[in-house]
N, C-alpha and C positions, 0 to 999 in steps of 0.2 A: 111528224117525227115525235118521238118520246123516248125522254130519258127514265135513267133512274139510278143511283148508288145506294151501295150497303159496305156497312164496316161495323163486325162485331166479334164478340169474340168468347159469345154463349153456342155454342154446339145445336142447340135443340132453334135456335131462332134460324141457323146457315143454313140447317137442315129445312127447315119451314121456305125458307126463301128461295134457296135451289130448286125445290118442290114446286115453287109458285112461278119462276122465273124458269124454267126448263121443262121436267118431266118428274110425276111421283117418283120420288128418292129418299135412299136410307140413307145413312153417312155413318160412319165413325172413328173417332180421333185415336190414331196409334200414336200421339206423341203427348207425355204426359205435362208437359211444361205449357203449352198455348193454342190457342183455335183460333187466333186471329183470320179474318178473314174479310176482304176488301174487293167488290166488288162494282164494277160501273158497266152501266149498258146504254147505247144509244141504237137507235131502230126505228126502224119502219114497218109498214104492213108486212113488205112481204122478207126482209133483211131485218138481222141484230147484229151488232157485233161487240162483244163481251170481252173485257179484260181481268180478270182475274188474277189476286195476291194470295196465296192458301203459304202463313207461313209454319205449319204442321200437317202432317201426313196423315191423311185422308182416305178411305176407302168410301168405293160408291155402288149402287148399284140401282141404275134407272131403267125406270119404264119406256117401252118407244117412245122418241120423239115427235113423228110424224112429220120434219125435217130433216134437211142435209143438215148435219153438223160437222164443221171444218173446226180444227183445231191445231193453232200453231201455239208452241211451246216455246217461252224464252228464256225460263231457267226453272232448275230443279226437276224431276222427271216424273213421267206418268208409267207406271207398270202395272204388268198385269193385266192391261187391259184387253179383253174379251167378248162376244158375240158368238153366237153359235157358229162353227167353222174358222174362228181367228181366232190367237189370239199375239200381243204383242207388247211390244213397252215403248214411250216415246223418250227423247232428251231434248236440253237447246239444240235449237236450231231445225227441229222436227216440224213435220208440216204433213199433216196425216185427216181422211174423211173417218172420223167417230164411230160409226154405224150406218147400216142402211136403217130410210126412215122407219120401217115397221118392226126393228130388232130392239129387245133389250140387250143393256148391256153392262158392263161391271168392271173396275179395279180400281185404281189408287194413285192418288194424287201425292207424291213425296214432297213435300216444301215445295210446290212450282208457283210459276207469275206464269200464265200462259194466256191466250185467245181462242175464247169459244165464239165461229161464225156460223150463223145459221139463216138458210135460205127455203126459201118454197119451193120443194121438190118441182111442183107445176113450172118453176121460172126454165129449166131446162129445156123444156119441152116449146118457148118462146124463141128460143136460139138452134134447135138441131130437132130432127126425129129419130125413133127412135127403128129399128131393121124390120120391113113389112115385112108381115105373117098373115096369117089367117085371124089369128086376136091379138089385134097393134095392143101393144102395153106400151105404160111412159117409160119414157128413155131415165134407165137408170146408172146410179155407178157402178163398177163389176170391182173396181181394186179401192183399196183402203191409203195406197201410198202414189203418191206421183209417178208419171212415167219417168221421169228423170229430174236431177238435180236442178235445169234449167225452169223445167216446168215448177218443180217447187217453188223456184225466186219468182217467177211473173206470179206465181198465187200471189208468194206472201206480200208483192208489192201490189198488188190491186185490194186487197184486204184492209192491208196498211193506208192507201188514198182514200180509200169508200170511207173508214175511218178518221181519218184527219186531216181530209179538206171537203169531204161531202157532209157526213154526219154529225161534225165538229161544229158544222156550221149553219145553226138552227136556217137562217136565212135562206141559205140552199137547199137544205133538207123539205123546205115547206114547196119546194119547185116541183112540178110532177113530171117535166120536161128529164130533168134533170135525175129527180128519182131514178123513171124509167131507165135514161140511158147507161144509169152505173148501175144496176142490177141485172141489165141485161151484157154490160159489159163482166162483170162476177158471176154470171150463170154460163157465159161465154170459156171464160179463165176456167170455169173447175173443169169445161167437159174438156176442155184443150188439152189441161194437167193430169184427170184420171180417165183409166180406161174404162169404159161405159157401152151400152147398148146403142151410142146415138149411130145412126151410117150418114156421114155429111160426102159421103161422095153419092152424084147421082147414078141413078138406076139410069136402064133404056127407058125406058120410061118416063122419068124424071129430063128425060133428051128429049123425047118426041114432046112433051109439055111444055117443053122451055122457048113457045114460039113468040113471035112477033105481038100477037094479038095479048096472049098473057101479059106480058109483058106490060104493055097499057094501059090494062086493067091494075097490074099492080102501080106504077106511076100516076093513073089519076087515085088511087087510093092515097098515097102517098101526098099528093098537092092538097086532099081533100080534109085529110088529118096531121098536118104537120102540127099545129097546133097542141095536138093529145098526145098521150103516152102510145106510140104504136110498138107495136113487136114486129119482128119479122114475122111471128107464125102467125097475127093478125095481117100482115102482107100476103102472104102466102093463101091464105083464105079468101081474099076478096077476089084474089086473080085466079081461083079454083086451080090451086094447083100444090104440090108440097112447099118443105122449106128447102128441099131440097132442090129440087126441078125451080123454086124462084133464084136460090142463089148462084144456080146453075144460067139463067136467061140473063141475070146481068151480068154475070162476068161476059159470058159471048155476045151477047149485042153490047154491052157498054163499058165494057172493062172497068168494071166496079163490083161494090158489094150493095145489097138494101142499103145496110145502116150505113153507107159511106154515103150513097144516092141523100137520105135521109138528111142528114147533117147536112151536104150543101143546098137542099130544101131551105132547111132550117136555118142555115146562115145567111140566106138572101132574104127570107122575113126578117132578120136582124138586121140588115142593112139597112131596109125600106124602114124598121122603128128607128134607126138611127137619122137615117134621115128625114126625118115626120119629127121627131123629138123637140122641144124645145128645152135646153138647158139650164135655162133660167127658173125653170119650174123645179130641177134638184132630181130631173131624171138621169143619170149615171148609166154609163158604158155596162158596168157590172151586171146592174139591176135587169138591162135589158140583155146581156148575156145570157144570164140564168134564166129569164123567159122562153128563151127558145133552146135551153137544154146544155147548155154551154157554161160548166162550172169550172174551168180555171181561165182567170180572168190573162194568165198570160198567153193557153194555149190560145185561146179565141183572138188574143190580140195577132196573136201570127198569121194564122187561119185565114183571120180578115184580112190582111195586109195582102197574102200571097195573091187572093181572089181578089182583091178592088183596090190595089197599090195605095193604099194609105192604112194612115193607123182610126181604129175606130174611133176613139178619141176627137181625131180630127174633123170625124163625120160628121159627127154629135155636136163641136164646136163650131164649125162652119155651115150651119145651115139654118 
């Protein structure tokens, strides 16, 4: 993980910096009184998420990103903003994808405090496929605004968590258990929020593949890598088969999902370090949480409780 802030309030340096922190960009200031501008990013390889103070009205105009750019707005507004075939304005409270990755695009930032989050287009493609053809392309987004009010609020709250209990917390951010599972949980959340090329319902196809035998193949994959960062479309590949046709064999043979299958993998490795631990050494419930990919120290306390009627805590202390 890597940070970094900026607060300045020279024009030609915000310009330099956006330029270096995002994509070549012009700027320029429509408000003659100030160019403050405040800016902090925290990030990973394949996630950033940017918060941004512009207290003067801005015009932009970038180059593609080669990323998803999510952008939620919490005051003052973005207008004007454009892309070949759109264009639109955002307010508080707005929760909108920027651009597709290959588009430039252009308009104005009015005094806003807003959230720029950007991801690896490739991470979608870890969570859903995209509708077979004759030339599979990656599963893209097709709309710029949420399918609904609802779907906005789960964005903006899993933005908001990756933010300030993942990213917040150099500790956790250095976990790759943990990486993995929150970007694949925010690669999950945007395709769920906008409409996109991914087809997560299976084909006949994806019926006749979803047999017993796959199925095993995906499950010893899964024992064999609990350890590592897995994706489902890394699941899906060992057991030759899509992600579709796998999400489709656990739900009918085991009334689950991969990443649910996954997680109580992962939380019986946790048990077994809990119980192998010694205490007295200053190994902590937390530390070995975030080991196996489990960053809030309350949900995992639950987690654990419901599966082996105690509190982790107590595992760790009594043994």
């Amino acid at each position: 993980m890597h940070t970094l802030s900026f607060d300045s309030d020279d024009l030609e340096r915000t310009e330099a910096f956006l330029s270096e922190a995002y994509a070549r960009m012009r700027i320029g200031n429509g408000s003659a009184t100030t160019s403050r501008a405040r800016i902090r990013r925290t990030a990973t390889e394949s996630v950033s998420v940017d918060e941004l103070d512009l207290d003067f009205d801005m015009s932009y105009s970038v180059t593609p990103l080669g990323r998803i750019c999510l952008c939620l707005v919490h005051e003052g507004t973005i207008q004007d903003h454009a892309y070949p075939g759109l264009r639109d304005s955002f307010g508080p409270g707005d929760v909108v994808s920027f651009a597709p990755p290959d588009q430039a695009y252009a308009g104005r930032v009015c005094a806003a405090r807003y959230n720029i989050t950007m991801l690896d287009p490739a991470l979608l493609a870890d969570v859903a496929a995209a509708r077979p053809g004759r030339r599979p392309e990656p599963v893209r987004l097709t709309g710029h605004r949420p399918r609904s009010a609802a779907a906005a609020d789960r964005l903006r709250a899993t933005v908001g968590y990756l933010r300030d209990h993942v990213l917040a917390d150099g500790t956790l951010a250095d976990q790759p258990l943990v990486v993995s599972t929150a970007t694949q949980h925010l690669a999950a959340t945007v395709l769920a929020a906008f409409p996109s090329t991914a087809l997560t319902e299976p084909t006949s196809g994806d019926r006749l593949d979803a047999h017993p035998a796959a199925l095993r193949r995906a499950l010893a994959h899964i024992d064999d890598h609990a350890a590592e960062p897995v994706t489902v479309a890394e699941i899906a590949a060992a057991a030759h088969i899509t992600v579709r046709a796998l999400q489709y064999a656990f739900r009918k043979h085991l009334d689950t999902t991969p990443l649910a299958h996954l997680r109580r993998v992962r939380l019986a490795h946790a048990h077994q370090d809990l119980r192998t631990a010694d205490a007295g050494d200053g190994v902590t419930v937390t530390a070995i949480a975030a080991r196996w990919g489990f960053h809030h120290p309350g949900r995992f306390a639950a987690v654990y409780r419901a599966a082996y009627h105690r509190s982790p805590q107590r595992t760790l202390t009594e043994t």
